[in-house]
PDB file of N, CA, C and O in Angstrom:
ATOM      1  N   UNK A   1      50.550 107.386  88.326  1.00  0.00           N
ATOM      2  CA  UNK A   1      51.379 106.229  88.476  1.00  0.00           C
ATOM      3  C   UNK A   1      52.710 106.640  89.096  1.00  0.00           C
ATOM      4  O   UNK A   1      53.424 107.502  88.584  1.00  0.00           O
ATOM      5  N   UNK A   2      53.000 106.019  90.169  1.00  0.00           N
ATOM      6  CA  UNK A   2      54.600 106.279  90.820  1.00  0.00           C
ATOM      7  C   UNK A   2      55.609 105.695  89.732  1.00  0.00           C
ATOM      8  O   UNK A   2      55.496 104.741  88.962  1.00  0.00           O
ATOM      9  N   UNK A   3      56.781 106.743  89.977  1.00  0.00           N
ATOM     10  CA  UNK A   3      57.539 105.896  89.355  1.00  0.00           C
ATOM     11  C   UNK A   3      58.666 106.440  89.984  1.00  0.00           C
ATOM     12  O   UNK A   3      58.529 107.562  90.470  1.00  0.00           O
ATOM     13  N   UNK A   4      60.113 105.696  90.109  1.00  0.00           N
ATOM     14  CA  UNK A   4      61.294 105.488  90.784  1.00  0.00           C
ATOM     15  C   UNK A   4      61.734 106.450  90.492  1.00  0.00           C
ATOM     16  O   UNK A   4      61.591 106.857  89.339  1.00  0.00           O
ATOM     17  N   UNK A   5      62.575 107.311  91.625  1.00  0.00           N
ATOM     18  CA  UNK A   5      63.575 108.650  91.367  1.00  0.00           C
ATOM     19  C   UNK A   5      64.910 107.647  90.930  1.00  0.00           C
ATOM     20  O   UNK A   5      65.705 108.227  90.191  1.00  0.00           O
ATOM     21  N   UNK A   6      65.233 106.370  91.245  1.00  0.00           N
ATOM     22  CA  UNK A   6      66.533 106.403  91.023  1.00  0.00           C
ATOM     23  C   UNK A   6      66.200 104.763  90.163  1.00  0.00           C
ATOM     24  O   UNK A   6      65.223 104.061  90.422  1.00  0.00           O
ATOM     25  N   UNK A   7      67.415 104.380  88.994  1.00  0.00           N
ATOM     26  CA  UNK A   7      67.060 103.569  87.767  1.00  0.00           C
ATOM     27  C   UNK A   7      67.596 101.993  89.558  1.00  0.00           C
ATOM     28  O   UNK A   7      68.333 101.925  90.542  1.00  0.00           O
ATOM     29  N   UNK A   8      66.809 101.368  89.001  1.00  0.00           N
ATOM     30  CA  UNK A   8      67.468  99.492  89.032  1.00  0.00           C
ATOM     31  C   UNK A   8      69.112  99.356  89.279  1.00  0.00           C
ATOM     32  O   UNK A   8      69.964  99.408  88.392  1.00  0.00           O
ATOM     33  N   UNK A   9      69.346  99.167  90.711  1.00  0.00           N
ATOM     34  CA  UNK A   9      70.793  98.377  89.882  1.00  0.00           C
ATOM     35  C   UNK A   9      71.199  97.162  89.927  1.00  0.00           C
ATOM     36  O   UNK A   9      71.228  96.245  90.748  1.00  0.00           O
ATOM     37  N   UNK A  10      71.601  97.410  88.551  1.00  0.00           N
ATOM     38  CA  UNK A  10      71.867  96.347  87.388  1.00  0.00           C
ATOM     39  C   UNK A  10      72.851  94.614  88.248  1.00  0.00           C
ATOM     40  O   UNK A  10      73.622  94.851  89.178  1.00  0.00           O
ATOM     41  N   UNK A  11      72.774  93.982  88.056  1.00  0.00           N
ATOM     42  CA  UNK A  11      73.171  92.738  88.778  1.00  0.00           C
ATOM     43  C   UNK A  11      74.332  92.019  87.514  1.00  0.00           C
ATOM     44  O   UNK A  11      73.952  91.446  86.492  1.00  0.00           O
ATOM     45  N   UNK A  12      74.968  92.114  87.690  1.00  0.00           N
ATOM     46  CA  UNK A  12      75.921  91.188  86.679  1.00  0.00           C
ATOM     47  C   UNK A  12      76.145  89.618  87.104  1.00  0.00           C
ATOM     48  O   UNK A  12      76.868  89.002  87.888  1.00  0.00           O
ATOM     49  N   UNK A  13      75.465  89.418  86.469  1.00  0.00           N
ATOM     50  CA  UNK A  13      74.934  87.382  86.920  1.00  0.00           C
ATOM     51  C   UNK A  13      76.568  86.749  86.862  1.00  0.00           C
ATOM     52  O   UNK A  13      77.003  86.022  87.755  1.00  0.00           O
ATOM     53  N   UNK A  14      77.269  87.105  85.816  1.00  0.00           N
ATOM     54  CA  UNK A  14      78.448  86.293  85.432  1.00  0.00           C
ATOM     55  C   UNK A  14      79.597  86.699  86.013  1.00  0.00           C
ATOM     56  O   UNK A  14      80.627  86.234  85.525  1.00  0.00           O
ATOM     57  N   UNK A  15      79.760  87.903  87.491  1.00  0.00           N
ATOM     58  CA  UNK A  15      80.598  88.623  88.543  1.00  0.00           C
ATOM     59  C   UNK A  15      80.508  87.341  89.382  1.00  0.00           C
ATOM     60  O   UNK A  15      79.412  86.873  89.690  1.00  0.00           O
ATOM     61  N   UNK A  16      81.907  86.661  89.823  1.00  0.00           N
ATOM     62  CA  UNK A  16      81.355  86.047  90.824  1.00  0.00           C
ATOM     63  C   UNK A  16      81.533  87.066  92.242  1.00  0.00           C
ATOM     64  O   UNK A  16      81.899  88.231  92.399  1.00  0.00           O
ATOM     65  N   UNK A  17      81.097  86.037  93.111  1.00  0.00           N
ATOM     66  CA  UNK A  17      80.903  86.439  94.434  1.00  0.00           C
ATOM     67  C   UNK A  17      82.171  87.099  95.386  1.00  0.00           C
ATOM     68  O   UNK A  17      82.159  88.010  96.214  1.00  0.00           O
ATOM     69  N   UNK A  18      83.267  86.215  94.882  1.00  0.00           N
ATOM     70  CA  UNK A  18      85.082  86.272  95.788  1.00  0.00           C
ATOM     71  C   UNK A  18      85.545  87.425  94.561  1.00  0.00           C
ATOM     72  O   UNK A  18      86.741  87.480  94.278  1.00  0.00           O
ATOM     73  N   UNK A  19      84.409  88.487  93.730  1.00  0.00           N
ATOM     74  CA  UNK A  19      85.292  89.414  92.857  1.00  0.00           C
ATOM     75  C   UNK A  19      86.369  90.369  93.774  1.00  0.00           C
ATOM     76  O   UNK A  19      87.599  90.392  93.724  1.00  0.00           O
ATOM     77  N   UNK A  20      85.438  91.140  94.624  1.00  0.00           N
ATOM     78  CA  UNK A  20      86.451  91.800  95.387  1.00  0.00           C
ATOM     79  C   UNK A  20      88.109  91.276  96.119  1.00  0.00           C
ATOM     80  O   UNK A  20      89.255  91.713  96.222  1.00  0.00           O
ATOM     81  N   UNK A  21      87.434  90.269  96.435  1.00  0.00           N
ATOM     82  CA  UNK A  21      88.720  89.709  96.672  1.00  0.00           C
ATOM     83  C   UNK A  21      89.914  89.031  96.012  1.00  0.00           C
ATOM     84  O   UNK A  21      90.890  88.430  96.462  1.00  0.00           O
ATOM     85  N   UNK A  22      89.431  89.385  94.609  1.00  0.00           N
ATOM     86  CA  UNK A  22      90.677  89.038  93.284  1.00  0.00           C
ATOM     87  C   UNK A  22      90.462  88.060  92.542  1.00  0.00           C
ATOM     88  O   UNK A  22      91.197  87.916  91.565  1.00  0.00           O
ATOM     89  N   UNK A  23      89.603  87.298  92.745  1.00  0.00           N
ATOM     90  CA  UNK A  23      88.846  86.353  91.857  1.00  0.00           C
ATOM     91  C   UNK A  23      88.565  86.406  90.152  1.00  0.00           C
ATOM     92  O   UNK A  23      87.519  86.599  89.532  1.00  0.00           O
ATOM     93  N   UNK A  24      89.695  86.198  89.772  1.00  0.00           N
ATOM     94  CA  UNK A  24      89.905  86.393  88.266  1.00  0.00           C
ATOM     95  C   UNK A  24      88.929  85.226  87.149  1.00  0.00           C
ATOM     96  O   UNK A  24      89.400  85.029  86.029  1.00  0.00           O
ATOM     97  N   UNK A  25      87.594  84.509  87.546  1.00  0.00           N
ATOM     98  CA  UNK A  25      87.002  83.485  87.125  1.00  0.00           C
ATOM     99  C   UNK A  25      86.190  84.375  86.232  1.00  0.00           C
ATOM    100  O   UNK A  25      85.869  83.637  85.301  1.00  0.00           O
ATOM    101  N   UNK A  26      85.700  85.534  86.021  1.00  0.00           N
ATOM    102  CA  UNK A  26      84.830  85.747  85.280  1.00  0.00           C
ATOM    103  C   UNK A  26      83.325  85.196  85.256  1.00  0.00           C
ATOM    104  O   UNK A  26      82.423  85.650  84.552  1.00  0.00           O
ATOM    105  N   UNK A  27      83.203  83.879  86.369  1.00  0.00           N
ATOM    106  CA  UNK A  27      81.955  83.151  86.260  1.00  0.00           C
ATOM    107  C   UNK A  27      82.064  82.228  85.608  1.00  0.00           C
ATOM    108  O   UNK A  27      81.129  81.635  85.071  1.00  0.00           O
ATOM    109  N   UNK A  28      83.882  81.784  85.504  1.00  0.00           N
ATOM    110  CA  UNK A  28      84.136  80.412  84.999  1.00  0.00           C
ATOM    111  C   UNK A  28      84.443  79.402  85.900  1.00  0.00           C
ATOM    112  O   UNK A  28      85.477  79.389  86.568  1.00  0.00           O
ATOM    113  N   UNK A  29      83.399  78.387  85.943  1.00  0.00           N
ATOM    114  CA  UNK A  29      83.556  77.480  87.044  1.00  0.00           C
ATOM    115  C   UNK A  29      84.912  76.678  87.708  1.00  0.00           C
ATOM    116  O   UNK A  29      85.345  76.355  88.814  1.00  0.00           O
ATOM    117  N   UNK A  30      85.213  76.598  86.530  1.00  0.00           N
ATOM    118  CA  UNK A  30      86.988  75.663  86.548  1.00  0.00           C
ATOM    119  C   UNK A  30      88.184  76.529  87.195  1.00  0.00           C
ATOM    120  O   UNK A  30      89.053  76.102  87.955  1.00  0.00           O
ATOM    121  N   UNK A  31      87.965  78.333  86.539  1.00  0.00           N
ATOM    122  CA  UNK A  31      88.914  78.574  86.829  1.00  0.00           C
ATOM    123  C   UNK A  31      88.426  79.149  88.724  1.00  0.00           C
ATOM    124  O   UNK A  31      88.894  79.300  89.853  1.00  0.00           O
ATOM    125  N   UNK A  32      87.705  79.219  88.254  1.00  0.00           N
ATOM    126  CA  UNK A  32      86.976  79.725  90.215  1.00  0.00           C
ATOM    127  C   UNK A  32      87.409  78.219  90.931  1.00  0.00           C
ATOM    128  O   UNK A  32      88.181  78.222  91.890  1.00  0.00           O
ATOM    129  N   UNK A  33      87.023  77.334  90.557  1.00  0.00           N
ATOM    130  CA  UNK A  33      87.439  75.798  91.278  1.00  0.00           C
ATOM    131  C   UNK A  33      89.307  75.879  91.631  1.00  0.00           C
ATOM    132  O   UNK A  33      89.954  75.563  92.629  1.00  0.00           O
ATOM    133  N   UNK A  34      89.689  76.425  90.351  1.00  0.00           N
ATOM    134  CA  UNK A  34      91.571  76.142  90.707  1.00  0.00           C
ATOM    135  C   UNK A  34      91.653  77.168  91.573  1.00  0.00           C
ATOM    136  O   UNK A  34      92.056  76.735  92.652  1.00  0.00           O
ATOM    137  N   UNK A  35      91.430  78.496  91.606  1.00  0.00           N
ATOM    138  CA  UNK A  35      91.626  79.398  92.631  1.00  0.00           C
ATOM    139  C   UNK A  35      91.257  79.026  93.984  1.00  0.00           C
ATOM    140  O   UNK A  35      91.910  79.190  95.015  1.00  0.00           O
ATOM    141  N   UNK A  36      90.088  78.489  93.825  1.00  0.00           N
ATOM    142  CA  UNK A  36      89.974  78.325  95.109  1.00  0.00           C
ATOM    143  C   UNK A  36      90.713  77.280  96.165  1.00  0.00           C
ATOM    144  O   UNK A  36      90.949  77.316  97.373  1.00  0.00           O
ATOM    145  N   UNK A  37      90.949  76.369  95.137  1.00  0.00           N
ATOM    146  CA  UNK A  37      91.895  75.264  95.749  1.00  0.00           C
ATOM    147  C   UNK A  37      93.496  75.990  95.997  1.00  0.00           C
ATOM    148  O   UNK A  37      94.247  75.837  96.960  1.00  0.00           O
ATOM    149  N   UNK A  38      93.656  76.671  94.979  1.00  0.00           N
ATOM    150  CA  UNK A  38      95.165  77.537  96.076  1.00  0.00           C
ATOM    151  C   UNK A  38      94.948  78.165  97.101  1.00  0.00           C
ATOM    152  O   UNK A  38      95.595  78.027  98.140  1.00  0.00           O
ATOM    153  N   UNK A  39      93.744  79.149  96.890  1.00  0.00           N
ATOM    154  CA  UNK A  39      93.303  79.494  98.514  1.00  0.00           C
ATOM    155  C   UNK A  39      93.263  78.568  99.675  1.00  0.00           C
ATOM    156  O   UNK A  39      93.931  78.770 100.689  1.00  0.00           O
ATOM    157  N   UNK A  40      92.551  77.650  99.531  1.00  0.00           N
ATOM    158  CA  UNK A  40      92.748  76.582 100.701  1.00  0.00           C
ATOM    159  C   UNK A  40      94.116  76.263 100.871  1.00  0.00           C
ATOM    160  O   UNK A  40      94.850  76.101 101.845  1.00  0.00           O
ATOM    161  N   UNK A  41      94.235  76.223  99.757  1.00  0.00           N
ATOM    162  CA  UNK A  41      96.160  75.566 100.299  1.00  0.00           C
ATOM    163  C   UNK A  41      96.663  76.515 101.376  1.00  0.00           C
ATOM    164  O   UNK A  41      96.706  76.274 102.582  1.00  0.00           O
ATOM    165  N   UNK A  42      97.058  77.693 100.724  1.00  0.00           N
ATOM    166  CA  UNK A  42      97.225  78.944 101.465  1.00  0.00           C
ATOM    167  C   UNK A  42      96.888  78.597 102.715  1.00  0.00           C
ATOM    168  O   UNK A  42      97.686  78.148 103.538  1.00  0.00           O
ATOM    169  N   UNK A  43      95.763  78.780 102.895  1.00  0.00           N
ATOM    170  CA  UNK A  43      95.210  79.017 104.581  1.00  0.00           C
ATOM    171  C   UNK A  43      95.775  77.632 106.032  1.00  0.00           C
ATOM    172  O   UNK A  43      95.986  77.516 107.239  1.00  0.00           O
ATOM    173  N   UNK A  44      95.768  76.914 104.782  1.00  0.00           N
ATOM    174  CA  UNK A  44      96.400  74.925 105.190  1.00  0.00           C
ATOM    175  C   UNK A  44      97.659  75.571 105.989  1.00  0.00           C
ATOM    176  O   UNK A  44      97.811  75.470 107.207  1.00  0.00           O
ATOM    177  N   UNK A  45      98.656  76.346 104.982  1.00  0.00           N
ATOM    178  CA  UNK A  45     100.054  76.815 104.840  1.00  0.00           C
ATOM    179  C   UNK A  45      99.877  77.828 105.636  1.00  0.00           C
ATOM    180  O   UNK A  45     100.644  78.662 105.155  1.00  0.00           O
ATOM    181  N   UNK A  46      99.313  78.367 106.644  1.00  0.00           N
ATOM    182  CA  UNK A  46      99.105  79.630 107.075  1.00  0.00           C
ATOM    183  C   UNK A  46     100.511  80.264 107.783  1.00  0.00           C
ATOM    184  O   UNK A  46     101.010  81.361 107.534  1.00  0.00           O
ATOM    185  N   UNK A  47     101.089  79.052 108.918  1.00  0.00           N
ATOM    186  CA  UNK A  47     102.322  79.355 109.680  1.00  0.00           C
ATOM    187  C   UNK A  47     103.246  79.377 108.688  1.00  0.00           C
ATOM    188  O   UNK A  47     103.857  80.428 108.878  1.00  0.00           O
ATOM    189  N   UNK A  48     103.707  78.831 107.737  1.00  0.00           N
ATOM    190  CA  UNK A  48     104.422  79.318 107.193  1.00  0.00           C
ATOM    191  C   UNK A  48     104.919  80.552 106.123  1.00  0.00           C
ATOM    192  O   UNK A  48     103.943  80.971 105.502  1.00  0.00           O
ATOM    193  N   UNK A  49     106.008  81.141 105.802  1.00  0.00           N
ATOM    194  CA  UNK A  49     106.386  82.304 105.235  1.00  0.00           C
ATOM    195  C   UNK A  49     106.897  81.985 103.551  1.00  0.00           C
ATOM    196  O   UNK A  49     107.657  81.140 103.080  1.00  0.00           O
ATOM    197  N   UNK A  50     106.253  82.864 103.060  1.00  0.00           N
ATOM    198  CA  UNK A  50     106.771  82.640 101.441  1.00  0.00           C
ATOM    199  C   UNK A  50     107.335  84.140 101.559  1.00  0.00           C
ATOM    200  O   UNK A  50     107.151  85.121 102.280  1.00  0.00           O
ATOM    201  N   UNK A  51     108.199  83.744 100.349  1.00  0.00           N
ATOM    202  CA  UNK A  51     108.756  85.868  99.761  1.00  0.00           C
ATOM    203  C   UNK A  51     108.049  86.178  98.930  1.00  0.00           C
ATOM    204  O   UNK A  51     107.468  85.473  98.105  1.00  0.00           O
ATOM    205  N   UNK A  52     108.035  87.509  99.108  1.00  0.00           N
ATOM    206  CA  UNK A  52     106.991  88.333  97.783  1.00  0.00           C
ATOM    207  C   UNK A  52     107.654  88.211  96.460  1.00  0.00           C
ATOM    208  O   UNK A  52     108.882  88.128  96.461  1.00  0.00           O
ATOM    209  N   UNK A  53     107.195  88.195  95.649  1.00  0.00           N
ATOM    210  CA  UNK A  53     107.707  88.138  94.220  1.00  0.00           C
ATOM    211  C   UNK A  53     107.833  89.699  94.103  1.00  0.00           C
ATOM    212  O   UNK A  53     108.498  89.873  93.082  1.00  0.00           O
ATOM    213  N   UNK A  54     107.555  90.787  94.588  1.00  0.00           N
ATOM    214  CA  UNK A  54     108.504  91.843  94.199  1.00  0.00           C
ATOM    215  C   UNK A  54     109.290  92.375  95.133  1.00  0.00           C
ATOM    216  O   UNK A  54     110.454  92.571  94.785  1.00  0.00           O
ATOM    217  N   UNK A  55     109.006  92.647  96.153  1.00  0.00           N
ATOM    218  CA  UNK A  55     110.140  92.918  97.324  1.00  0.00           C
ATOM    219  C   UNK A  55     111.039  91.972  97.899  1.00  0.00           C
ATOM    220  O   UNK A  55     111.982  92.486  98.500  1.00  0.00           O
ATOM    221  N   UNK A  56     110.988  90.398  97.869  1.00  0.00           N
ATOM    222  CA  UNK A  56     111.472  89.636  98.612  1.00  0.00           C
ATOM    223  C   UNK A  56     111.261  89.546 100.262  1.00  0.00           C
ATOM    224  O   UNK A  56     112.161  89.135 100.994  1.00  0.00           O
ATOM    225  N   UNK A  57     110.105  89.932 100.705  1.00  0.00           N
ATOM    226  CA  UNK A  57     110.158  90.076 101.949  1.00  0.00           C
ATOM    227  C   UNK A  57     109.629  88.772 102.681  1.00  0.00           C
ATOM    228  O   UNK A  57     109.196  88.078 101.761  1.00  0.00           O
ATOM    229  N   UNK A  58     109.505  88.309 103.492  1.00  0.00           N
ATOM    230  CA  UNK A  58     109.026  87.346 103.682  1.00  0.00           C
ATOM    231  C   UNK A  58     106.662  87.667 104.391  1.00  0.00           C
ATOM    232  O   UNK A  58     106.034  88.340 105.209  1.00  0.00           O
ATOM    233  N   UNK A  59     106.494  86.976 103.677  1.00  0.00           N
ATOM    234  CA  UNK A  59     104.988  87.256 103.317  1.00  0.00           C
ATOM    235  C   UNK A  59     103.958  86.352 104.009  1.00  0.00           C
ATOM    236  O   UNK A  59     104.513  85.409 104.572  1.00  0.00           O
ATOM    237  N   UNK A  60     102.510  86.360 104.144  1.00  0.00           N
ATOM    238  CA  UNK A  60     101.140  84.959 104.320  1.00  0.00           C
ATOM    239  C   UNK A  60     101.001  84.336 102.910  1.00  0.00           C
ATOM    240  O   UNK A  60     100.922  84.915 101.827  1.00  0.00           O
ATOM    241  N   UNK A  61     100.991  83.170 103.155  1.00  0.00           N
ATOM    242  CA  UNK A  61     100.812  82.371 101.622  1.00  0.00           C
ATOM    243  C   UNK A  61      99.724  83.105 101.037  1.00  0.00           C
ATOM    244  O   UNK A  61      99.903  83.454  99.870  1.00  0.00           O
ATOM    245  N   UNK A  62      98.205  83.542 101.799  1.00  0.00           N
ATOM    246  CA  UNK A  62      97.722  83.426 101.687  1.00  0.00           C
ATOM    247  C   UNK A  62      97.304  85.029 101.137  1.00  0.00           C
ATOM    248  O   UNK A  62      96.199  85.320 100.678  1.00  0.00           O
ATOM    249  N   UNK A  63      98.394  85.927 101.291  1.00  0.00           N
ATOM    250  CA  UNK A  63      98.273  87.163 100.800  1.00  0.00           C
ATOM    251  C   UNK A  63      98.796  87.162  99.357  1.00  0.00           C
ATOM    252  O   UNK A  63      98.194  87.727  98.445  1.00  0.00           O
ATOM    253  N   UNK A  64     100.285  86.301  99.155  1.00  0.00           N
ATOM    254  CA  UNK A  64     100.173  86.131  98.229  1.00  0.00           C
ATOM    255  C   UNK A  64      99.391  85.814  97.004  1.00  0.00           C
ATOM    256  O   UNK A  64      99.480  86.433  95.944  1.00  0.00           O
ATOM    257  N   UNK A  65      98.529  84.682  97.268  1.00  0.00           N
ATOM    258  CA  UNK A  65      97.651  84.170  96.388  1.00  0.00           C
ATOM    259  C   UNK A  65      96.539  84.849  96.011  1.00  0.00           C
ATOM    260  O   UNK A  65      96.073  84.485  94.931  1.00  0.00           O
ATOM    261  N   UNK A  66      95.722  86.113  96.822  1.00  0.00           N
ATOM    262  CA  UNK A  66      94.881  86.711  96.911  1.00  0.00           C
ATOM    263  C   UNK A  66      95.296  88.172  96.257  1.00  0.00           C
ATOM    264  O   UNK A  66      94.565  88.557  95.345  1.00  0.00           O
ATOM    265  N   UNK A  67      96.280  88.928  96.597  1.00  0.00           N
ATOM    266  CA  UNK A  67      96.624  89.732  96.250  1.00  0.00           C
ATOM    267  C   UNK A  67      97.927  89.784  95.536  1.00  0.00           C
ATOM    268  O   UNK A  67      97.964  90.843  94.909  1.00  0.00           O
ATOM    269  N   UNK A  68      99.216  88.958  95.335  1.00  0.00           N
ATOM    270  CA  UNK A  68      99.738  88.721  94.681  1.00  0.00           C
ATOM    271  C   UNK A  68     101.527  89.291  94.572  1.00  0.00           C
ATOM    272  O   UNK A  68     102.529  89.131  93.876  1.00  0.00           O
ATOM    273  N   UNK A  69     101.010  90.092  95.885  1.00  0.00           N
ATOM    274  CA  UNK A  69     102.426  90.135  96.422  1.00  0.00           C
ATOM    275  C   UNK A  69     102.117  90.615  98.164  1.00  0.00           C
ATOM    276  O   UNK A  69     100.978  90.502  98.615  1.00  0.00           O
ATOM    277  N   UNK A  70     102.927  90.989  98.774  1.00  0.00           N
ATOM    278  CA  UNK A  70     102.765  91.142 100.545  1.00  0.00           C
ATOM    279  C   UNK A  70     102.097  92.810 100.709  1.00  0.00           C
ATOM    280  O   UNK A  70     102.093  93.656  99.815  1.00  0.00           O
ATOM    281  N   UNK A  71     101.617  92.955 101.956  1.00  0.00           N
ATOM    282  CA  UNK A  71     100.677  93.980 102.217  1.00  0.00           C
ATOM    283  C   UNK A  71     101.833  95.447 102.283  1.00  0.00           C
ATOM    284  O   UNK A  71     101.448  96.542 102.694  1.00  0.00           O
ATOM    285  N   UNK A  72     103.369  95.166 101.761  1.00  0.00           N
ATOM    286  CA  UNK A  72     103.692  96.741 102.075  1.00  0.00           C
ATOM    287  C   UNK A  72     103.645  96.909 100.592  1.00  0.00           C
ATOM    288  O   UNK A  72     103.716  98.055 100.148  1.00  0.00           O
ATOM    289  N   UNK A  73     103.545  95.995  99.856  1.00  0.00           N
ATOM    290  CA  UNK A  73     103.814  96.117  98.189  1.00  0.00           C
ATOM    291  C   UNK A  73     102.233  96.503  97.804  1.00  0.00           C
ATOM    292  O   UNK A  73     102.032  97.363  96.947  1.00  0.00           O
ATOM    293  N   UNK A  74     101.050  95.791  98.514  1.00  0.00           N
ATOM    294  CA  UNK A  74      99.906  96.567  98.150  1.00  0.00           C
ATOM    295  C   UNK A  74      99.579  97.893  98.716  1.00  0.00           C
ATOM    296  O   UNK A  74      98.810  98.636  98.105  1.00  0.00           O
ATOM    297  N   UNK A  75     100.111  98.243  99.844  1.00  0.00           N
ATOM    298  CA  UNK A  75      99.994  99.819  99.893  1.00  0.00           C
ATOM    299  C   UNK A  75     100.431 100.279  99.711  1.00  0.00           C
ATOM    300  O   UNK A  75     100.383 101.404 100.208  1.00  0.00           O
ATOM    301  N   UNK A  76     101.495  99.885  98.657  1.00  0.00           N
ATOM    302  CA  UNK A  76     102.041 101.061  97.846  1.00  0.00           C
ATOM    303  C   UNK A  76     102.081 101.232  96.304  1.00  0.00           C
ATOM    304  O   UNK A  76     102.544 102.101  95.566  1.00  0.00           O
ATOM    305  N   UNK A  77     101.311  99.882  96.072  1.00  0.00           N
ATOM    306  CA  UNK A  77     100.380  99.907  94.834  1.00  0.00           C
ATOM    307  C   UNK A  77      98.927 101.097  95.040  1.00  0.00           C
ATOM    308  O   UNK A  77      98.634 102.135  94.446  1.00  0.00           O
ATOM    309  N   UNK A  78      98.534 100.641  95.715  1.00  0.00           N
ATOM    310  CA  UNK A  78      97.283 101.614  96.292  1.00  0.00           C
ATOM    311  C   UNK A  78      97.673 103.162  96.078  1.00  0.00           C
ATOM    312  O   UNK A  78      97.122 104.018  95.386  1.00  0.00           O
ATOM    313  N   UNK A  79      98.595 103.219  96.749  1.00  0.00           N
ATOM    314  CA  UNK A  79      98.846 104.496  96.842  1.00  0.00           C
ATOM    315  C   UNK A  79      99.782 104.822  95.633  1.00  0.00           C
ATOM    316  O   UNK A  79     100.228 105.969  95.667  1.00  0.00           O
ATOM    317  N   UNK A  80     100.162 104.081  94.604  1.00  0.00           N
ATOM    318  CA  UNK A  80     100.908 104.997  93.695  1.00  0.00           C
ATOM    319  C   UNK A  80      99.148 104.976  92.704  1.00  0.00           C
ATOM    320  O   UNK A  80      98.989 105.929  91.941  1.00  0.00           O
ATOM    321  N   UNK A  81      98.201 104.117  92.770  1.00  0.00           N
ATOM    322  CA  UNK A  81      96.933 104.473  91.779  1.00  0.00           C
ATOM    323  C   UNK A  81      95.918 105.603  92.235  1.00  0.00           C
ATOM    324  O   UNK A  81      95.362 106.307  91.392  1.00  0.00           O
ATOM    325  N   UNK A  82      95.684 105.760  93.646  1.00  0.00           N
ATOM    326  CA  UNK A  82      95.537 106.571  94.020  1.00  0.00           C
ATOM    327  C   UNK A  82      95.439 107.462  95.325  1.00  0.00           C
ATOM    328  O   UNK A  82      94.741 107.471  96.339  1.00  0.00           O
ATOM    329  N   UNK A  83      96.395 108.145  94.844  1.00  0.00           N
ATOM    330  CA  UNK A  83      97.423 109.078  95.988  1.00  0.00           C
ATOM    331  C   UNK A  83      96.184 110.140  96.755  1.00  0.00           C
ATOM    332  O   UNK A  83      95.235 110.644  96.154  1.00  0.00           O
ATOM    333  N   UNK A  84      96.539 110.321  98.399  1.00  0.00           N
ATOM    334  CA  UNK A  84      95.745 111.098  98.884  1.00  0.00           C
ATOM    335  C   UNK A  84      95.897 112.251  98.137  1.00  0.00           C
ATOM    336  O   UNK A  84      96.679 112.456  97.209  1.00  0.00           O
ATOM    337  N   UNK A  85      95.215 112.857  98.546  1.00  0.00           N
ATOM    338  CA  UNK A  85      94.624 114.115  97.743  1.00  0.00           C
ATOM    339  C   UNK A  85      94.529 115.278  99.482  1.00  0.00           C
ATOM    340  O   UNK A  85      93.746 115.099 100.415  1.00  0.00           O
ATOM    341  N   UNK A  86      95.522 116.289  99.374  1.00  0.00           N
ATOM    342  CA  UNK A  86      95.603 117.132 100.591  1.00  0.00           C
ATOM    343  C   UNK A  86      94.892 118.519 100.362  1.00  0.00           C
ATOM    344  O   UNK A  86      94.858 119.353 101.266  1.00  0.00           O
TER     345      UNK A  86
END
């Protein structure tokens, strides 16, 4: 009888789909519904500039809402969790 060198992987039914992209719903419909409706807003709002809530810089609505502050504040979140390695 064959059997598999490597196990099943495992599917987490209740991950939604927008996880990677910051999707804090857990596979709760309501709160996946409100997120997503700020996202749209966001994208609605695209030309215009919001400030980051930690640098003050001026930001995409739509980075905000997704990631939660502007892209020099996430690469340097990134990089203070994890730092290249030389």
């Amino acid at each position: 009888m064959w059997t598999p060198r490597r196990r099943a992987i495992a599917s987490d039914t209740a991950r939604c789909t927008q996880a990677h992209l910051g999707c804090p719903c857990e596979g709760d419909e309501a709160v996946h519904a409100a997120r997503a409706q700020h996202v749209e807003n966001a994208q609605a709002g695209s030309e215009a500039t919001v400030d980051c809530p930690e640098c003050g810089e001026p930001s995409s609505p739509l980075r905000i809402v997704t990631w939660g502050h502007c892209r020099a504040c996430r690469t340097a979140d990134s990089r203070a969790k994890s730092p290249l390695r030389w």
